[in-house]
Backbone atoms as SQL, in Angstrom:
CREATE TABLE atoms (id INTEGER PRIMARY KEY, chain TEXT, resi INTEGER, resn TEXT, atom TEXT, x REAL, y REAL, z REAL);
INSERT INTO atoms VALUES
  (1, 'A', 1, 'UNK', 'N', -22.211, 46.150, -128.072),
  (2, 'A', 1, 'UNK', 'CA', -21.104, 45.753, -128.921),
  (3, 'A', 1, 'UNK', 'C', -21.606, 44.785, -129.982),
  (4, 'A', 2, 'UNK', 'N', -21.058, 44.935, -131.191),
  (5, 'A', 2, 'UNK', 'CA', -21.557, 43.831, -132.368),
  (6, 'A', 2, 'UNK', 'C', -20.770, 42.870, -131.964),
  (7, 'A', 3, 'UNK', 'N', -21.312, 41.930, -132.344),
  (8, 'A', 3, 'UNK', 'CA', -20.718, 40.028, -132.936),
  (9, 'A', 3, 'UNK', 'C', -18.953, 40.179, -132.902),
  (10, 'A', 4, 'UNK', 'N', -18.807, 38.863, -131.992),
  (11, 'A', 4, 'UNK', 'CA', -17.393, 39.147, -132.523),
  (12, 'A', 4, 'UNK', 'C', -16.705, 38.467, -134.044),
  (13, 'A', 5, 'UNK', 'N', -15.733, 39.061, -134.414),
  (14, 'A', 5, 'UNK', 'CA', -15.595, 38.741, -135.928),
  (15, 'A', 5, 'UNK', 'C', -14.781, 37.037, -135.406),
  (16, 'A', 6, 'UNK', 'N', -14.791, 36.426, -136.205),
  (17, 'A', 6, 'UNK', 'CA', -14.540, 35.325, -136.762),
  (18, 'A', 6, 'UNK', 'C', -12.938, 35.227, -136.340),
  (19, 'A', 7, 'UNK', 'N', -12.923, 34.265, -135.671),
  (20, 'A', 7, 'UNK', 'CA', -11.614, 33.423, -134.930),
  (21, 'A', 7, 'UNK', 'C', -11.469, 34.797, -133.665),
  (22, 'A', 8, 'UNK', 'N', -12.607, 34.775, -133.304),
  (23, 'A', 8, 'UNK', 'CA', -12.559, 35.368, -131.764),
  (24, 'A', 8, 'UNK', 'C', -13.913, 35.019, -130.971),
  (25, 'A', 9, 'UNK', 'N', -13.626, 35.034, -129.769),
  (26, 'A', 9, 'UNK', 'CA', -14.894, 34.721, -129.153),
  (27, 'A', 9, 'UNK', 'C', -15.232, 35.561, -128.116),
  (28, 'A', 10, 'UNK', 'N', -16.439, 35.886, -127.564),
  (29, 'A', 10, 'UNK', 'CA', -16.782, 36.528, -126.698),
  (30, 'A', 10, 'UNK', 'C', -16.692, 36.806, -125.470),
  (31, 'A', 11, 'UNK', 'N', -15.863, 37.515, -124.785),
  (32, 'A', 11, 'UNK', 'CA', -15.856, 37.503, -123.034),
  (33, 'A', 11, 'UNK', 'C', -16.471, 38.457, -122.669),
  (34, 'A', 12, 'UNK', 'N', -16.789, 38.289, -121.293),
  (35, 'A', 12, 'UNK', 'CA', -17.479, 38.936, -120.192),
  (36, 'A', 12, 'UNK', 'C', -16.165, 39.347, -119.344),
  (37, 'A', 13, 'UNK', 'N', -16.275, 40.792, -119.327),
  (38, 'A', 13, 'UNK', 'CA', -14.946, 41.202, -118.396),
  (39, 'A', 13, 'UNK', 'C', -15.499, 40.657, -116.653),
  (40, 'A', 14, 'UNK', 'N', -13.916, 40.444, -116.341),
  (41, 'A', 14, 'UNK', 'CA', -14.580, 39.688, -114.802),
  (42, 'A', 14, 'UNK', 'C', -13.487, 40.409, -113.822),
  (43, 'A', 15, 'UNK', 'N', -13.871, 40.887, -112.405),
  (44, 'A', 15, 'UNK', 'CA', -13.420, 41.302, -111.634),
  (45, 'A', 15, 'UNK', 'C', -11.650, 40.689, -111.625),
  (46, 'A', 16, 'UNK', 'N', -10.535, 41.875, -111.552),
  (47, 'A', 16, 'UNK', 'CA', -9.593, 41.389, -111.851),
  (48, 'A', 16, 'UNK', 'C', -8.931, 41.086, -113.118),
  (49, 'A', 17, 'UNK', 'N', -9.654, 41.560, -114.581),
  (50, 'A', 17, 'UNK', 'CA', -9.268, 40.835, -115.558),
  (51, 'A', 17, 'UNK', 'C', -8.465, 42.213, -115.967),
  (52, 'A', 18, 'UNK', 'N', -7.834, 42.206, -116.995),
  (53, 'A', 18, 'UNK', 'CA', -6.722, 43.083, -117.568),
  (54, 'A', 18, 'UNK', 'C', -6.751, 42.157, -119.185),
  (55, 'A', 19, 'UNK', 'N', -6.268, 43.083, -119.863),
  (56, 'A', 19, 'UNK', 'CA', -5.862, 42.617, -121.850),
  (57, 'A', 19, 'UNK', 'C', -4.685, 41.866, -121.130),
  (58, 'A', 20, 'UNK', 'N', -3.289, 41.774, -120.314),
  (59, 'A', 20, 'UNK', 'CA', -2.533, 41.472, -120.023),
  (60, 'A', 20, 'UNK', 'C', -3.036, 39.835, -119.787),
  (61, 'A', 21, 'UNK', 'N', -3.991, 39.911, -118.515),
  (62, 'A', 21, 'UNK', 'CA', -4.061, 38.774, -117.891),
  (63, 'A', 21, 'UNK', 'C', -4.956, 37.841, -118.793),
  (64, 'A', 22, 'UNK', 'N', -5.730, 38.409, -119.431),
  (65, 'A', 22, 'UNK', 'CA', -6.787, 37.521, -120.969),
  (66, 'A', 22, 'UNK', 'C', -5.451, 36.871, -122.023),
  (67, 'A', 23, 'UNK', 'N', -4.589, 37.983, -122.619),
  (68, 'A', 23, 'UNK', 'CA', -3.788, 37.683, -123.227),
  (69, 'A', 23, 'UNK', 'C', -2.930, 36.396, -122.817),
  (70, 'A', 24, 'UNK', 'N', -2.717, 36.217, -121.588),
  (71, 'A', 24, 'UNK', 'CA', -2.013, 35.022, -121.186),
  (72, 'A', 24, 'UNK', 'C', -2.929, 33.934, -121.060),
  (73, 'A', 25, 'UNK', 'N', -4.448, 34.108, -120.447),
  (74, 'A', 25, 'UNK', 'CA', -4.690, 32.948, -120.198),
  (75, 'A', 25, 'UNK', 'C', -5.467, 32.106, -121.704),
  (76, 'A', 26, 'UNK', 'N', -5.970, 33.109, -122.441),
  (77, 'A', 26, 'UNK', 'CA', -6.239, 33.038, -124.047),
  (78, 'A', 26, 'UNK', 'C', -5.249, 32.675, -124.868),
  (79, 'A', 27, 'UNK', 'N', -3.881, 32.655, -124.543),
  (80, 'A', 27, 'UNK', 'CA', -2.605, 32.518, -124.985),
  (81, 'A', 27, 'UNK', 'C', -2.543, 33.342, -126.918),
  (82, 'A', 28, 'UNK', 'N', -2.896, 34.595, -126.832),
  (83, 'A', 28, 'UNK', 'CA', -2.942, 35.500, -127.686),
  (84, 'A', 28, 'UNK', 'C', -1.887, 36.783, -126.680),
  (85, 'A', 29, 'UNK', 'N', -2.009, 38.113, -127.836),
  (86, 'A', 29, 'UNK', 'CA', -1.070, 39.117, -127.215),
  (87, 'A', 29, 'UNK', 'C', -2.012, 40.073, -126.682),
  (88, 'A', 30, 'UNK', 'N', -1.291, 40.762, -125.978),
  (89, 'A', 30, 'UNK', 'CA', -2.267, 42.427, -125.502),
  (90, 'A', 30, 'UNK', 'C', -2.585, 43.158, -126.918),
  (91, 'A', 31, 'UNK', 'N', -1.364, 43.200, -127.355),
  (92, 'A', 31, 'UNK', 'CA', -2.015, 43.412, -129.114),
  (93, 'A', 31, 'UNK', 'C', -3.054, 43.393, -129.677),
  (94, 'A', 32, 'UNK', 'N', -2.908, 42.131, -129.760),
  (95, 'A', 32, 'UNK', 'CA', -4.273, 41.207, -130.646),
  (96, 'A', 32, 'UNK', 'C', -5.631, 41.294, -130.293),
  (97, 'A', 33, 'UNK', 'N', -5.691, 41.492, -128.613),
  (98, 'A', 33, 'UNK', 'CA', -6.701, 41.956, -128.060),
  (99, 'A', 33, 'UNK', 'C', -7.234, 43.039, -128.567),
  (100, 'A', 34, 'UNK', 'N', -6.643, 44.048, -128.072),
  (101, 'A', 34, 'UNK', 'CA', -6.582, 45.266, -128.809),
  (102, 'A', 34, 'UNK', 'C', -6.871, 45.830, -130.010),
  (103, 'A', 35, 'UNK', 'N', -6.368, 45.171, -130.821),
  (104, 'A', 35, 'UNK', 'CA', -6.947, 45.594, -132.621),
  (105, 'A', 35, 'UNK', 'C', -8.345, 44.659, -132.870),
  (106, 'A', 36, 'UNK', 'N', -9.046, 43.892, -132.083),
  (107, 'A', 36, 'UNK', 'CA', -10.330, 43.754, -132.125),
  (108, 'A', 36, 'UNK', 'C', -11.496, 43.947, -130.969),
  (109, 'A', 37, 'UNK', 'N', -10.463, 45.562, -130.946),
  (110, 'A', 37, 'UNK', 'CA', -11.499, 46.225, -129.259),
  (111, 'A', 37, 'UNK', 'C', -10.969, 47.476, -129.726),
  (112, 'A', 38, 'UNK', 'N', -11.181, 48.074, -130.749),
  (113, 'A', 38, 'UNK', 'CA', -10.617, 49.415, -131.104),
  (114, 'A', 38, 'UNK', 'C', -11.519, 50.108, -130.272),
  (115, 'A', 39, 'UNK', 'N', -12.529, 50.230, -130.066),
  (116, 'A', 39, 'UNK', 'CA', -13.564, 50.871, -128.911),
  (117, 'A', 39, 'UNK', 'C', -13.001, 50.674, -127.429),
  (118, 'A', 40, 'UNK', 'N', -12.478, 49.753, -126.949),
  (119, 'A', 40, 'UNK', 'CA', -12.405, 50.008, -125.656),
  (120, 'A', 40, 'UNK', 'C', -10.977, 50.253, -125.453),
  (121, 'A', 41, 'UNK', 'N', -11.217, 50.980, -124.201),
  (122, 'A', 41, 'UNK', 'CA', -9.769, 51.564, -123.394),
  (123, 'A', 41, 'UNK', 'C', -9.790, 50.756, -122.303),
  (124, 'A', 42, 'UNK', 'N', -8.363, 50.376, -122.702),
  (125, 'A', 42, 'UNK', 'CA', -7.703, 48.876, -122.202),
  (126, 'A', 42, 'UNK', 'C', -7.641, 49.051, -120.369),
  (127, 'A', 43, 'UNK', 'N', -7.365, 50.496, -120.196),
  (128, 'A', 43, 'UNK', 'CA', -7.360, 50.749, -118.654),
  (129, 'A', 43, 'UNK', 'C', -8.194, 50.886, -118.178),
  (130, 'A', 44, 'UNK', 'N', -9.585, 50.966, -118.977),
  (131, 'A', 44, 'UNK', 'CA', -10.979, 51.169, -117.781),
  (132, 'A', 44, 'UNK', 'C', -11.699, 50.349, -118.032),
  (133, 'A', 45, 'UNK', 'N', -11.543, 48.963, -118.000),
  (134, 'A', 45, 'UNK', 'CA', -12.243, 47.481, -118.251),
  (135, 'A', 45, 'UNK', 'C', -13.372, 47.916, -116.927),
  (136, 'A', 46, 'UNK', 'N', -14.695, 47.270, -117.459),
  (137, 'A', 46, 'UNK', 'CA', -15.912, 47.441, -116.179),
  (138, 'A', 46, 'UNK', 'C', -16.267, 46.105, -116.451),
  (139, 'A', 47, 'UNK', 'N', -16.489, 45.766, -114.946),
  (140, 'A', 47, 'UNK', 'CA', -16.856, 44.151, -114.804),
  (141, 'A', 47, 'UNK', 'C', -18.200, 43.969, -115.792),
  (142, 'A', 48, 'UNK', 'N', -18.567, 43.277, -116.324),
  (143, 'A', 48, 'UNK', 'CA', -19.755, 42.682, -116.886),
  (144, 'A', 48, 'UNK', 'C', -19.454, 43.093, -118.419),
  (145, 'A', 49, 'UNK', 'N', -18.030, 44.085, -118.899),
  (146, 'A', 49, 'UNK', 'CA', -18.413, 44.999, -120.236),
  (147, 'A', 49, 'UNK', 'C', -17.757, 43.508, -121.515),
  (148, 'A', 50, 'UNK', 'N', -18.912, 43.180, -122.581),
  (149, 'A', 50, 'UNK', 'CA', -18.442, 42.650, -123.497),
  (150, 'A', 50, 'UNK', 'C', -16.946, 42.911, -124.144),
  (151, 'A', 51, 'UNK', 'N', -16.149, 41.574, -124.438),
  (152, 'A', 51, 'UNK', 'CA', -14.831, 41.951, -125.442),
  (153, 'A', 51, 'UNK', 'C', -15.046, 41.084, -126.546),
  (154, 'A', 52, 'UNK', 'N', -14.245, 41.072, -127.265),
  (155, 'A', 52, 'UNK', 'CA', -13.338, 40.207, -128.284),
  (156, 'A', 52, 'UNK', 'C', -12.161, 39.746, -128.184),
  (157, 'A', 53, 'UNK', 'N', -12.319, 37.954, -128.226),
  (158, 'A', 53, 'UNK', 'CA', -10.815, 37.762, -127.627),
  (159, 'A', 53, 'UNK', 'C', -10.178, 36.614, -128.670),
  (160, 'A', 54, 'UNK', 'N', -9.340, 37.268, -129.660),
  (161, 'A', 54, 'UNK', 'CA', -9.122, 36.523, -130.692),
  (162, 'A', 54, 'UNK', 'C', -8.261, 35.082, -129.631),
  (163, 'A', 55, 'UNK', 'N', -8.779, 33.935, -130.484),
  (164, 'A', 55, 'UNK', 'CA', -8.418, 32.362, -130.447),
  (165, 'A', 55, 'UNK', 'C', -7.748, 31.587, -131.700),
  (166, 'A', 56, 'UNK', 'N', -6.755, 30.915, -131.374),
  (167, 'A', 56, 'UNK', 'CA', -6.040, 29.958, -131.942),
  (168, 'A', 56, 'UNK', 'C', -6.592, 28.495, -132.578),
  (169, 'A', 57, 'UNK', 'N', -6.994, 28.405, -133.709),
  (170, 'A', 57, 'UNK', 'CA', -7.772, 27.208, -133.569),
  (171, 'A', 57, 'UNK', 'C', -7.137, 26.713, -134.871),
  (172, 'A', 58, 'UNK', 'N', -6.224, 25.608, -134.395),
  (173, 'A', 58, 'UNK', 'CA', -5.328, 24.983, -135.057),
  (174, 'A', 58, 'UNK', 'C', -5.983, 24.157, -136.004),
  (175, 'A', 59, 'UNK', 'N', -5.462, 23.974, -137.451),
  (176, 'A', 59, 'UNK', 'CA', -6.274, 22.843, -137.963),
  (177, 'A', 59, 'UNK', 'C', -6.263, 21.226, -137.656),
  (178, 'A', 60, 'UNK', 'N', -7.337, 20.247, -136.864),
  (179, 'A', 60, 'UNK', 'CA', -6.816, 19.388, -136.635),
  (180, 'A', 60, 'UNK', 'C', -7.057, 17.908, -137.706),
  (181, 'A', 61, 'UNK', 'N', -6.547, 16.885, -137.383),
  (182, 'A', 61, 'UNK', 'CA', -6.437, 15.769, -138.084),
  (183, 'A', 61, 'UNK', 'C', -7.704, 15.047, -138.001),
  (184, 'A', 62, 'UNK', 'N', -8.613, 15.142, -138.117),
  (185, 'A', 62, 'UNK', 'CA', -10.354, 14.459, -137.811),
  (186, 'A', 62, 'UNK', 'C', -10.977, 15.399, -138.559),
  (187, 'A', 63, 'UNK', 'N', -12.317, 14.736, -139.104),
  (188, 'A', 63, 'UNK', 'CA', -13.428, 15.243, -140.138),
  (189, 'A', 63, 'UNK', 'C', -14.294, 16.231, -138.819),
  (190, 'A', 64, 'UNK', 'N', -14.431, 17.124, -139.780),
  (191, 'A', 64, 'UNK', 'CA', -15.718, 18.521, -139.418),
  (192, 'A', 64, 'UNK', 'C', -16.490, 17.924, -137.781),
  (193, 'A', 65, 'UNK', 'N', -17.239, 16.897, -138.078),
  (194, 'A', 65, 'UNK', 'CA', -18.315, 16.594, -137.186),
  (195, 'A', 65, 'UNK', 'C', -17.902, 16.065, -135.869),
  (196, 'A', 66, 'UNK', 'N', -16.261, 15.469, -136.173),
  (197, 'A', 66, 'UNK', 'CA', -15.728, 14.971, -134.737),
  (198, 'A', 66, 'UNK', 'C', -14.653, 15.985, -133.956),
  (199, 'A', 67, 'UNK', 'N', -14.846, 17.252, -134.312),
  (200, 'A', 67, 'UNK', 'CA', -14.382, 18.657, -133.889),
  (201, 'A', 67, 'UNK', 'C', -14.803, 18.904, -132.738),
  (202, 'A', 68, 'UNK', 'N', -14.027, 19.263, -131.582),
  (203, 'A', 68, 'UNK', 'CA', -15.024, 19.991, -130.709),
  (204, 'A', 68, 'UNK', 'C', -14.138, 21.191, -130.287),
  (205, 'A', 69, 'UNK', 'N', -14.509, 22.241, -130.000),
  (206, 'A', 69, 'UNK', 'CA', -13.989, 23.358, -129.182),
  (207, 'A', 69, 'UNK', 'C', -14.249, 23.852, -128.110),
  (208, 'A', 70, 'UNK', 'N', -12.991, 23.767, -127.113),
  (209, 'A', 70, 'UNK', 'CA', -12.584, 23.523, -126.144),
  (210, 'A', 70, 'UNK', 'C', -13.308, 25.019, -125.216),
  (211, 'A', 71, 'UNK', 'N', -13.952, 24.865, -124.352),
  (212, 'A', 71, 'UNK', 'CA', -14.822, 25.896, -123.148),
  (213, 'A', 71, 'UNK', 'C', -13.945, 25.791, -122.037),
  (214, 'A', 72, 'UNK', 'N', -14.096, 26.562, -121.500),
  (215, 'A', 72, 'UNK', 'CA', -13.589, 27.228, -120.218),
  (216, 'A', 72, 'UNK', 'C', -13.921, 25.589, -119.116),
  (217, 'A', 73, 'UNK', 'N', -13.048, 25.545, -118.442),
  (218, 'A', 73, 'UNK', 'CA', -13.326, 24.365, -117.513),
  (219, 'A', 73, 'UNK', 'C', -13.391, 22.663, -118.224),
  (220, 'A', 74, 'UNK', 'N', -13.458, 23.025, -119.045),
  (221, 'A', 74, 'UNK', 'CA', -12.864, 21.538, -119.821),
  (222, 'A', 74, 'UNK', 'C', -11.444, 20.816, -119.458),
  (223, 'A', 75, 'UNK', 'N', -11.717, 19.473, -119.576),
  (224, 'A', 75, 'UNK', 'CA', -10.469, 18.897, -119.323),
  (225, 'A', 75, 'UNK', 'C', -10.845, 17.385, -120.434),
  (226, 'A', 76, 'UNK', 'N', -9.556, 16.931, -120.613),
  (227, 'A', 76, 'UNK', 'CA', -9.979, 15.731, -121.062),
  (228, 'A', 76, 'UNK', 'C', -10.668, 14.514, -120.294),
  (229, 'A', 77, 'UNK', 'N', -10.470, 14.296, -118.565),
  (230, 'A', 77, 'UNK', 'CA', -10.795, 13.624, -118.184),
  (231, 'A', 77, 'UNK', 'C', -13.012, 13.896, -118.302),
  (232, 'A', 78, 'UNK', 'N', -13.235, 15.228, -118.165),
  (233, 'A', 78, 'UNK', 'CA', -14.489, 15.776, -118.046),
  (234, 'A', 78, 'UNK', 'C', -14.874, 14.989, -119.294),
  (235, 'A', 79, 'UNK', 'N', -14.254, 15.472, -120.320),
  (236, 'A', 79, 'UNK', 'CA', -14.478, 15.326, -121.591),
  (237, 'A', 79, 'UNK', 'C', -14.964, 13.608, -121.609),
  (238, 'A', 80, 'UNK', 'N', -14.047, 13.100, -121.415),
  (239, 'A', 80, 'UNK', 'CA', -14.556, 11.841, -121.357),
  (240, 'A', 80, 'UNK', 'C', -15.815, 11.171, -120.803),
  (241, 'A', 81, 'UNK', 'N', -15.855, 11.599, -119.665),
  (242, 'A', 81, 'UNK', 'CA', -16.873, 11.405, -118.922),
  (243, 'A', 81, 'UNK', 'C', -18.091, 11.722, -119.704),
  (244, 'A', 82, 'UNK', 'N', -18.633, 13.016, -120.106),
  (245, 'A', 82, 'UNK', 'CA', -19.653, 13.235, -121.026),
  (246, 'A', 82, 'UNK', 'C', -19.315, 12.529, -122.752),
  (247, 'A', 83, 'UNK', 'N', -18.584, 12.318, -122.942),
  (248, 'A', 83, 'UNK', 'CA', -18.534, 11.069, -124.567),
  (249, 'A', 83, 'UNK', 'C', -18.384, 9.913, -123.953),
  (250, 'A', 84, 'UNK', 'N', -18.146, 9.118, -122.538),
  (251, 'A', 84, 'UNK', 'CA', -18.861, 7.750, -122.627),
  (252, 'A', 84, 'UNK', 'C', -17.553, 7.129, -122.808),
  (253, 'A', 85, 'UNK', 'N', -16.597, 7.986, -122.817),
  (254, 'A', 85, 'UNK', 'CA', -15.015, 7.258, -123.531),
  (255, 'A', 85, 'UNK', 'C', -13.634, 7.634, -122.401),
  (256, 'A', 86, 'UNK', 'N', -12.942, 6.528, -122.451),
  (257, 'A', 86, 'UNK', 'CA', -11.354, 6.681, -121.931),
  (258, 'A', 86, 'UNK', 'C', -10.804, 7.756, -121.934),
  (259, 'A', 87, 'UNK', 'N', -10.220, 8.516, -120.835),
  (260, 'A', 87, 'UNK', 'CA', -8.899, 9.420, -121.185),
  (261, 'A', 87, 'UNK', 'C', -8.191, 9.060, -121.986),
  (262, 'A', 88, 'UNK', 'N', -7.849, 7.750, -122.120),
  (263, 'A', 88, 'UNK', 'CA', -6.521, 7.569, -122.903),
  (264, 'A', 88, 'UNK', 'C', -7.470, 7.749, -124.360),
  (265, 'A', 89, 'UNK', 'N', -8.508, 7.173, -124.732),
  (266, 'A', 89, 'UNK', 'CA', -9.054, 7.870, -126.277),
  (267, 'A', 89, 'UNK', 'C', -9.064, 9.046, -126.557),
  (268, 'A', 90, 'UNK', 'N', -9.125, 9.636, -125.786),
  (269, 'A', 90, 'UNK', 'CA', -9.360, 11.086, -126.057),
  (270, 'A', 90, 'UNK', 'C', -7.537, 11.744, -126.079),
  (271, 'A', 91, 'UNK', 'N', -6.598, 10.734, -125.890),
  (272, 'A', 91, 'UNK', 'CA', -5.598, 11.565, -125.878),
  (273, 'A', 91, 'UNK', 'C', -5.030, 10.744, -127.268),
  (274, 'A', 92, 'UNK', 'N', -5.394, 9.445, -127.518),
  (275, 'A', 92, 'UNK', 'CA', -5.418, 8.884, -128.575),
  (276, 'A', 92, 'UNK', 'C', -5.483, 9.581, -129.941),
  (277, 'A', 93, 'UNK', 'N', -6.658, 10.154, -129.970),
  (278, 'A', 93, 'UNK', 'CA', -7.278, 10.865, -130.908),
  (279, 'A', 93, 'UNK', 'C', -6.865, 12.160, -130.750),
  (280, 'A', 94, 'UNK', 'N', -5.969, 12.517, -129.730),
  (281, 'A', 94, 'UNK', 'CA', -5.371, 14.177, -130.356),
  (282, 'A', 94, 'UNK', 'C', -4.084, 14.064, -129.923),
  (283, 'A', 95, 'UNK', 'N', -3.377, 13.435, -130.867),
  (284, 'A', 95, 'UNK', 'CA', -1.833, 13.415, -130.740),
  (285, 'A', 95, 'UNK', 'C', -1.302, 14.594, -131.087),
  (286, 'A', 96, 'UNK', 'N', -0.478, 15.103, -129.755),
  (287, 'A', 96, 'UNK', 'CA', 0.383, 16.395, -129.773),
  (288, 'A', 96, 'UNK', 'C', -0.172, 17.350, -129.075),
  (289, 'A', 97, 'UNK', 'N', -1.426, 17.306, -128.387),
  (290, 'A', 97, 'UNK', 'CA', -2.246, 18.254, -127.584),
  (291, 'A', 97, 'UNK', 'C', -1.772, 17.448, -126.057),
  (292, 'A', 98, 'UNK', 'N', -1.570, 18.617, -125.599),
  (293, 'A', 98, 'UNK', 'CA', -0.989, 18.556, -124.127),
  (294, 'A', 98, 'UNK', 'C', -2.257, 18.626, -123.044),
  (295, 'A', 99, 'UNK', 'N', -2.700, 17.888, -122.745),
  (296, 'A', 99, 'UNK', 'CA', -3.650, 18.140, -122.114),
  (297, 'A', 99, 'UNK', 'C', -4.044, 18.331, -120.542),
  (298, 'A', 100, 'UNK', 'N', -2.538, 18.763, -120.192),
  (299, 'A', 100, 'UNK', 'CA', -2.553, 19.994, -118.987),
  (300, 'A', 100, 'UNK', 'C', -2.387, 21.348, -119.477),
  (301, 'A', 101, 'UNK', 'N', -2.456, 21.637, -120.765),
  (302, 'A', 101, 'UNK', 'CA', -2.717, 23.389, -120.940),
  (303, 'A', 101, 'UNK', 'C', -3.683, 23.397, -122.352),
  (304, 'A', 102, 'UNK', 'N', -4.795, 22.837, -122.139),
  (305, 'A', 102, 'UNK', 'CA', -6.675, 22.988, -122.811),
  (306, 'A', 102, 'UNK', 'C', -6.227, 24.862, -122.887),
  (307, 'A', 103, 'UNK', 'N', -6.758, 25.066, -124.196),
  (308, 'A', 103, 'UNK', 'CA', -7.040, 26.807, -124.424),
  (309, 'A', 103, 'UNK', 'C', -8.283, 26.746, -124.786),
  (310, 'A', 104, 'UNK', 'N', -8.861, 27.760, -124.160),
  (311, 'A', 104, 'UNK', 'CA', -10.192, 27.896, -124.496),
  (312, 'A', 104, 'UNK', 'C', -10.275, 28.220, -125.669),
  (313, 'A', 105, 'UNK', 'N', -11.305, 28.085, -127.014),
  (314, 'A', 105, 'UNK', 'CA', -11.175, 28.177, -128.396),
  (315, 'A', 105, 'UNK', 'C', -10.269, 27.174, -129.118),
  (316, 'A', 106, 'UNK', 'N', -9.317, 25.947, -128.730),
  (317, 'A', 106, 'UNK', 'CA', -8.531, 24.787, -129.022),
  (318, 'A', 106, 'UNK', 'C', -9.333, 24.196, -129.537),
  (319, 'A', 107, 'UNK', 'N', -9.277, 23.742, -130.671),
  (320, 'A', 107, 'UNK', 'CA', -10.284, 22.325, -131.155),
  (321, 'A', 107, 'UNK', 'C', -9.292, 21.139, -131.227),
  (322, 'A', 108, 'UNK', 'N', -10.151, 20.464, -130.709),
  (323, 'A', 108, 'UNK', 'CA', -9.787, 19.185, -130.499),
  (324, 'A', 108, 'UNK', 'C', -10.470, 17.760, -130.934),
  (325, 'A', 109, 'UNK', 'N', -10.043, 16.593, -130.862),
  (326, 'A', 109, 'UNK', 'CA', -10.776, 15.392, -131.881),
  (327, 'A', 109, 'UNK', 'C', -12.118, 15.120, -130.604),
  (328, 'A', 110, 'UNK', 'N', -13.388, 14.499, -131.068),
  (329, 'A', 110, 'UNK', 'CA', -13.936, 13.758, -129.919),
  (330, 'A', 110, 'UNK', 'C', -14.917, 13.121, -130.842),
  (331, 'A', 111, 'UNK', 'N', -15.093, 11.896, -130.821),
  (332, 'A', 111, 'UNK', 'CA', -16.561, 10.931, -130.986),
  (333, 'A', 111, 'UNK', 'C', -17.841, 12.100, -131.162),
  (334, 'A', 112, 'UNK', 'N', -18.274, 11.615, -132.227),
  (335, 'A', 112, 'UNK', 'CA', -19.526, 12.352, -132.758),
  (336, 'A', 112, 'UNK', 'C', -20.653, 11.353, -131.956),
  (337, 'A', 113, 'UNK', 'N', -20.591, 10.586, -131.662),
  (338, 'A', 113, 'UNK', 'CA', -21.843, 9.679, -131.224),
  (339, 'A', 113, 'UNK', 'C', -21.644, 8.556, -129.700),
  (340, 'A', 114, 'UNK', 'N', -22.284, 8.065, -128.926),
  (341, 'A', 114, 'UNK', 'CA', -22.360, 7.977, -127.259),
  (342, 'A', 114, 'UNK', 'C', -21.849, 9.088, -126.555),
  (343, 'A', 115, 'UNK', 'N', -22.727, 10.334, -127.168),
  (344, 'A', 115, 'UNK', 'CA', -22.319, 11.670, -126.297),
  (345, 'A', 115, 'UNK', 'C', -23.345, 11.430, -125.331),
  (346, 'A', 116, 'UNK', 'N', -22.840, 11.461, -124.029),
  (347, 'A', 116, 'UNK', 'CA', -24.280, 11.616, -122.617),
  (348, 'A', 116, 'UNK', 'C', -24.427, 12.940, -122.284),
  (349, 'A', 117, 'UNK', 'N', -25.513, 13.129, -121.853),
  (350, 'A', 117, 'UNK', 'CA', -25.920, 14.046, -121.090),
  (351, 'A', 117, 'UNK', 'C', -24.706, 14.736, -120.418),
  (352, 'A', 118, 'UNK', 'N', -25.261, 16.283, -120.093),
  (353, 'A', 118, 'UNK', 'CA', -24.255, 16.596, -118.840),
  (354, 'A', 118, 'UNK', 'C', -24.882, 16.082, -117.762);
């Protein structure tokens, strides 16, 4: 499969997955899925087969470099932990982001600098 186009990102189909069940947890439509998977047939997903899974990536209130976009298993508390900084900064710095429902592809504000290690 080529590159995915721009404001989508790449999945790995995983045992159990469906356009239905991506669509919800990607918070996009079965649709949307769909018109950037014109190649695949939505009913015979094979575990390991590359998709395209268009993402929402809101414009936010912070310069380019203090951007980050949000991965699978992220949380703000994690988040913090690797920038060296407060939950409450990190919720500081993204007023209006709910941060019991993180979407994968979400950008969000974070400190460009005392990033630690994982």
């Amino acid at each position: 499969m080529s590159p995915c186009p721009q404001g989508t990102i790449s999945y790995r189909i995983k045992l159990g997955d469906t356009f239905f069940v991506l669509a919800r947890r990607y918070n996009t439509t079965v649709e949307a899925i769909a018109v950037v998977n014109p190649m695949v047939n939505a009913g015979k997903l094979k575990v390991g087969q590359s998709i395209c899974i268009p993402v929402r990536r809101s414009i936010v209130p912070c310069s380019p470099g203090n951007r980050y976009v949000i991965k699978a298993g992220d949380s703000f508390s994690k988040l913090a932990r690797r920038y060296g900084i407060t939950v409450n900064t990190v919720i500081q710095m993204n007023p209006g982001v709910d941060p019991s429902n993180l979407q994968v592809g979400q950008i969000i504000c974070l400190p460009t600098r005392r990033r630690r290690p994982r």
